[in-house]
N, C-alpha and C positions, 0 to 999 in steps of 0.2 A: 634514434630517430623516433621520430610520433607516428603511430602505425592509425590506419583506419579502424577503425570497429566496425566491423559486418555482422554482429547478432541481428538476429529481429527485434529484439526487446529486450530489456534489461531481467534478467532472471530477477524471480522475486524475493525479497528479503528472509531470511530463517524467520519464524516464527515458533514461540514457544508454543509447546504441544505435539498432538498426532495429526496423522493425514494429511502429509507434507512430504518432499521431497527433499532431503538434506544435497545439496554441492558442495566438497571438500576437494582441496589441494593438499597430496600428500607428497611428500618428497621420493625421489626415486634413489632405490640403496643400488649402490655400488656393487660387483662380486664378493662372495663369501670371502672369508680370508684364508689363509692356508689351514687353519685351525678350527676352520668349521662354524667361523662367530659368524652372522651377521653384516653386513658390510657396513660402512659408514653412508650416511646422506649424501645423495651428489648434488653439488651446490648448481641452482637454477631450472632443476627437470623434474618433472613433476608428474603424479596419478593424477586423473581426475576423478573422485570415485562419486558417483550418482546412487543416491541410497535412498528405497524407497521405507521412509518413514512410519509407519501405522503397525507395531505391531500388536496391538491388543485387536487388530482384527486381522492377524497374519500376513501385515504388509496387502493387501488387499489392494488396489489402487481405484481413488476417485475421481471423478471428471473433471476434478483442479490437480490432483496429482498427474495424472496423464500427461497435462499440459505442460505443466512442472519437466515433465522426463525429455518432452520433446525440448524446451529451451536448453534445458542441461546438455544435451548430446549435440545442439546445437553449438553452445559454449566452449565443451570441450572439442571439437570442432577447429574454431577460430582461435580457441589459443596456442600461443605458438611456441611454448615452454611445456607443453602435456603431451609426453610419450604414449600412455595409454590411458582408457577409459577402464574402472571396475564398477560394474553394475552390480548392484546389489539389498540386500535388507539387513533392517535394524535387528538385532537381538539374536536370539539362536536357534529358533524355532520354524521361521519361514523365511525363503528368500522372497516370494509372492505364490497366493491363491489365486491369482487374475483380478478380475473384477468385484466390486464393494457391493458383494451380495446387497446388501442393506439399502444401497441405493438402487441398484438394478429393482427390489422389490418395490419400493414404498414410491421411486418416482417413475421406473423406466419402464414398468410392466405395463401392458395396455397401450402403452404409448409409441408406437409403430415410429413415428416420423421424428421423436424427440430420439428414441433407441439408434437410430439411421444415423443423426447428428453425432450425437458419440459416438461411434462409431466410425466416423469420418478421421475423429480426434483421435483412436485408437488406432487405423488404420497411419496414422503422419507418428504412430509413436512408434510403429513397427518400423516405420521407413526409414524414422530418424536414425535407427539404430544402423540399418541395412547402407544407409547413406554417410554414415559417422566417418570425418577423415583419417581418426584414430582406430589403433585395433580395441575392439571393443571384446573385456573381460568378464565372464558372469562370475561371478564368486557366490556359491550356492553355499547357504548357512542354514538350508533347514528346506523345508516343502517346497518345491517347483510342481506346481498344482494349476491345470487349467490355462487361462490367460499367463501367468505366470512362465507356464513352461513354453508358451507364444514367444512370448518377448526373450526369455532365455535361449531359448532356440535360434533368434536372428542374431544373436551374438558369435563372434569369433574362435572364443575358446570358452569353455568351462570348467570350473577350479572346484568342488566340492567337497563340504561335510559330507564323512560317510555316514553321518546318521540323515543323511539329505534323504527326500524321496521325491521319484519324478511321477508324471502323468498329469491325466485327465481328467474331468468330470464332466462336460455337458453334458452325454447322452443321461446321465442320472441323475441329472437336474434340469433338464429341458433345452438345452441348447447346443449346437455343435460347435464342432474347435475349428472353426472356419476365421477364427483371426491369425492363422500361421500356422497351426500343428498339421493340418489337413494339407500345408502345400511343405513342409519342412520334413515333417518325421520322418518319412518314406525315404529322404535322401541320407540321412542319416543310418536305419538300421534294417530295409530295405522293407518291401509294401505288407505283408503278413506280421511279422511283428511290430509295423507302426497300427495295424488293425486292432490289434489285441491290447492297443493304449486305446486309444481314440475310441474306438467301437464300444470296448468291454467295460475301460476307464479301470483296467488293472494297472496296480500300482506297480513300478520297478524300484529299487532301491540305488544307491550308488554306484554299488558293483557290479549288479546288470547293466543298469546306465554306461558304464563303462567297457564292459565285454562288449557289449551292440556298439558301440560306437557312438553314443550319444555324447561324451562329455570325454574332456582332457585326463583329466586327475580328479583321482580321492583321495582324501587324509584322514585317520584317524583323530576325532575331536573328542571321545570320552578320558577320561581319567579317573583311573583308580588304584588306588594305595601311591599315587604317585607316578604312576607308569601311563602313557597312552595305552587305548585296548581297542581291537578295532568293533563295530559296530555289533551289539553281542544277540541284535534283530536278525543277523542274517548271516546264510552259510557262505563264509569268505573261503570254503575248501573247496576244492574239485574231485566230484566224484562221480559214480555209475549207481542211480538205482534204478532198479525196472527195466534197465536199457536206456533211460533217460538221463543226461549228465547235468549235475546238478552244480548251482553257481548263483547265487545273489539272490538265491528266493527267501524270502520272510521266512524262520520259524516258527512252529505253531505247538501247540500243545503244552507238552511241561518244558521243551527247550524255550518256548515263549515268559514260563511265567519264570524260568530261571533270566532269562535278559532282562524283565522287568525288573529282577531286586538286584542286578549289574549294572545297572543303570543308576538305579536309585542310591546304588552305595559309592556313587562318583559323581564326575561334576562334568559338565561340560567347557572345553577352553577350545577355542577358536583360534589360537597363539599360529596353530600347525597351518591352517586353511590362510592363514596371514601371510606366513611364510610362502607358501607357495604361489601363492599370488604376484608376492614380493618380485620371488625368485623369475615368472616368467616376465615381468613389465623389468627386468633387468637385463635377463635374455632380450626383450623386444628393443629394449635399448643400445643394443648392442648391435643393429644394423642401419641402414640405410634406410631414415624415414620415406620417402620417394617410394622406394620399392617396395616395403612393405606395404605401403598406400594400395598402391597400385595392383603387388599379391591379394593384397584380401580380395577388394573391388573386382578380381579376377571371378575368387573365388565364390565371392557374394552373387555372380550372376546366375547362379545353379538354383540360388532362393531364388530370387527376384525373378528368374523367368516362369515360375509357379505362380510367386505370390501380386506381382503386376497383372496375369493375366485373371486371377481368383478374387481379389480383395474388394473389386466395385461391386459383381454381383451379389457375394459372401455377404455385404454391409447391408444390400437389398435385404437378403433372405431373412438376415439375424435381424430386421428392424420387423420384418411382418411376422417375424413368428414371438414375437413378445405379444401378441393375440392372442395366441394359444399354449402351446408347451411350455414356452421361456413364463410365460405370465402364472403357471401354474407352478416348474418347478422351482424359481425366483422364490416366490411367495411363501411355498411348502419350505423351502432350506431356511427362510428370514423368520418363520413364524411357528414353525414345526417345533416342537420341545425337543430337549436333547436326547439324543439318541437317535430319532423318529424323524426325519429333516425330509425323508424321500419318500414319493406319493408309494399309495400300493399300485402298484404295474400290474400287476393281475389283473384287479377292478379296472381300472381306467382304464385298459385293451378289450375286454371283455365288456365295455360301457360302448364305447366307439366303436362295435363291432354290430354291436346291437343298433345302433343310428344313432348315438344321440349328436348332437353338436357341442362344440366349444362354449356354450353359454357362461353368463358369468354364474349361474347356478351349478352349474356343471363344476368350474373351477373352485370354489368356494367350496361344494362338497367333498373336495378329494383333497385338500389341503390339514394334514394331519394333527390333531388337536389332543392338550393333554387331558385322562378323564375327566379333571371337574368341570371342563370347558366344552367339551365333544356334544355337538349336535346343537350348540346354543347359535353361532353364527348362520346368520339369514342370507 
C-alpha cells in the first residue's frame, strides 16, 4: 500500500565534511547461533542509527546539527521498518561534549535573547528523544561530557566503551546543567552523588557509571597483543581502603603512567561496543513493538515530569546568564591556550566580593591568555 509521510521536513542531505548529523539504516541481525557467530541480517528491519558527526571537535553539537537530531528522531519515529534507534558519535574518542564551545563563544555569548532561541532548539532535541516512538539506544564511544551527557541521559538504555567517561562541566565553565542533567541524574544514582557530577563536574568512568546506575553495559574496546584488556585507567577490582570500597575510580600516580604506555602499546576496536549494541536491538526485536512503546513511554514519565516542569524557566536562566558567567567561561575555554581554558576562581570570587560588576572590562580581564599575549587585550 502507499503509506502517508508524517515527518516535518525532509531530513537533509549528507554532506561531505563535519558538523553534520549522519542518518543510517542498519539492518537488524538475528540471534547468535549455536556457535557463538553473529547471526545473519534479518530481511526488512532495521536500526536507525543518528550519529553525531564533528569529531575533531568531540562531536560537540551545532545549532544546524541540533536541528539535524531533532528531524532524525523524528524519521525514525514514522518509519515503520526501524525497531530501534542508536544514538551516537563518529570516531572513538567522544560520543558528545554538548554544545560547539566555539559557537557558544564567538556568536552566543552576550547575546541573551539569540542564547534563549537555541535553546528553545535544544530543549525540542531533548524532547525528540523523550518522545521517539522507538526505544532509543545511546551507544557511548568515548566522552559523554556536559550537554552530551543531557541528551544521553534522555535515552533508554546505554551501551558503553569502557574507556567512556561521564559527566559534567558547566559549573567550570560558566554554565549549569539545566538542559536535563539537573532534572535526570538524581533519578538515576539518587540526589548526593548526582551532586558530586553536576556541582563538582567530577568525572565517573564507565564502571562507576555502571555500579550507580547510570548506564546498561560496558565493554572492553582496548586491544593488546591481540586480547581485549579492560580499561587500564581505572580500578575494575573491588576492594576496602581506609574503610572506603573502592570501584571505578581513575588511577593516579605510577599506576597512571603505567595505563598510559597500555594504551599506547594497543589499539582501540569498537567491534565489542557494536556487538553489544547489536545484541540488545535483537533482544528489542524480539517482543511486541506496542508494548514496548508504550513500556518506555511509561517509563519516560519519571523524566518528563522533572524536565516539562524545569526546561521553560532553565532556557530563561541559561539565556540571561550568557551576560555574565556563560559569556566569560564560553570565551575563557574558546580562547584560553591549552591547558589554561578555566578562569582563575580565586580572583574572580575575591573580584566580586569586593563590588566589582560583570563589565565587559571585567570579563575580558579574567579570560586566560598565553605569555606573549597576556595583558595586551583592551
Amino acid at each position: 500500500m502507499e503509506f502517508k509521510n508524517h515527518d516535518l521536513a525532509p531530513y537533509p542531505a549528507d554532506e561531505a565534511g563535519e558538523g553534520r548529523v549522519r542518518y543510517e539504516r542498519r539492518p537488524v541481525r538475528a540471534d547468535r547461533t549455536v556457535s557463538g557467530e553473529r547471526g545473519e541480517t534479518v530481511e526488512g528491519l532495521y536500526a536507525a542509527w543518528i550519529v553525531l558527526d564533528n569529531p575533531t571537535q568531540m562531536n560537540s553539537y551545532t545549532t544546524a546539527m541540533v536541528k539535524q537530531v531533532i528531524l532524525g528522531f523524528r524519521r525514525a519515529s514514522n518509519e515503520r521498518d526501524v525497531v530501534a534507534v542508536v544514538f551516537t558519535g563518529a570516531g572513538d574518542r567522544s560520543f558528545c561534549t554538548g554544545g560547539n564551545t566555539k559557537e557558544y563563544a564567538e556568536y552566543y555569548s552576550g547575546r541573551p535573547e539569540e542564547y534563549r532561541q537555541y535553546m528553545r532548539l535544544f530543549n525540542d532535541m531533548v524532547t525528540a528523544i523523550l518522545e521517539c516512538d522507538k526505544p532509543v539506544i545511546c551507544r557511548v564511544n568515548g566522552m559523554r561530557i556536559a550537554g552530551g551527557q543531557e541528551i544521553g541521559m534522555a535515552c533508554d538504555f546505554t551501551v558503553a566503551s569502557d574507556l567512556a567517561n561521564f559527566g559534567q562541566a558547566g559549573p567550570k565553565h560558566g554554565s549549569a546543567p539545566d538542559g536535563g542533567s539537573t532534572d535526570f541524574l538524581a533519578l538515576y544514582t539518587g540526589v548526593e552523588r548526582a551532586n558530586e557530577s553536576l556541582a563538582l563536574c567530577t568525572p565517573w568512568s564507565s564502571y562507576r557509571a555502571l555500579d550507580w546506575g547510570l548506564i546498561t553495559e560496558t565493554v572492553p574496546c582496548l586491544r593488546v597483543d591481540g586480547e581485549f584488556v579492560a580499561n587500564p585507567f581505572v580500578v575494575t577490582d573491588r576492594y576496602v581502603d581506609r574503610g572506603r570500597k573502592v570501584f571505578g575510580d581513575f588511577v593516579t600516580g605510577a599506576a597512571r603512567a603505567e595505563a598510559k604506555a597500555t594504551v599506547k602499546s594497543g589499539t582501540i576496536d569498537l567491534q565489542p561496543l557494536d556487538d553489544a549494541v547489536d545484541r540488545l536491538v535483537t533482544s528489542l526485536m524480539q517482543t511486541f513493538p506496542g508494548c514496548v512503546t508504550r513500556t518506555l513511554q511509561s517509563a519516560r514519565q519519571h523524566k518528563r515530569m522533572h524536565w516539562d516542569k524545569n526546561r521553560e524557566q532553565n532556557r530563561a536562566w541559561l539565556g540571561l546568564n550568557m551576560m555574565t558567567e556563560a559569556h566569560l567561561g564560553f570565551r575563557a575555554f574558546n580562547e584560553g591556550p591549552r591547558g589554561q581554558r578555566q578562569v582563575d576562581f580565586v580572583a574572580m570570587r575575591q573580584r566580586l566580593a569586593a563590588g566589582e560588576d560583570w563589565t565587559p572590562e571585567f570579563i575580558e580581564s579574567l579570560i586566560p591568555r598565553a605569555p606573549e599575549t597576556a595583558g595586551s587585550a583592551s
